[in-house]
Steps between C-alpha positions, in 0.01 A plus 500: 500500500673292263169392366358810434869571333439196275103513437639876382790380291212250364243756395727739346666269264143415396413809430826583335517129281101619375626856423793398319275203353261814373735697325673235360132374325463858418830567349453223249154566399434603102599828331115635482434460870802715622294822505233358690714346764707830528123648622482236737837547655445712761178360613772180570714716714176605702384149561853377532570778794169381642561210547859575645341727765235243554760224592702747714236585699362181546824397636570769725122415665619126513765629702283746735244251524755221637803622640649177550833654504427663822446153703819401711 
């Protein structure tokens, strides 16, 4: 269990260091592409909340498809 804990911990500080990283490379792009990356803003949060479902599910098969936690 404590694997699964820290593969978790793992993945979602990825995904939050590359999110972070992305608005960070957004926020200091030029003056003339602000309006374009405004349009583009909530296709982000779709992919973004994809991907965050995406890992969440994965993990909860990883821990359906070996319940190692159950073994004595």
């Amino acid at each position: 269990m404590a694997n699964a804990i820290i593969a978790f911990a793992i993945a979602a500080a990825t995904l939050v260091l590359l999110l972070v990283g992305a608005s960070v490379a957004l926020a200091t792009a030029s003056e003339r592409r602000v309006e374009a990356v405004k349009r583009q803003g909530p296709h982000v949060k779709r992919v973004g909340g994809v991907l965050l479902v995406t890992i969440g599910l994965w993990f909860a098969f990883l821990a359906v498809a070996n319940p190692i936690y159950l073994l004595p």
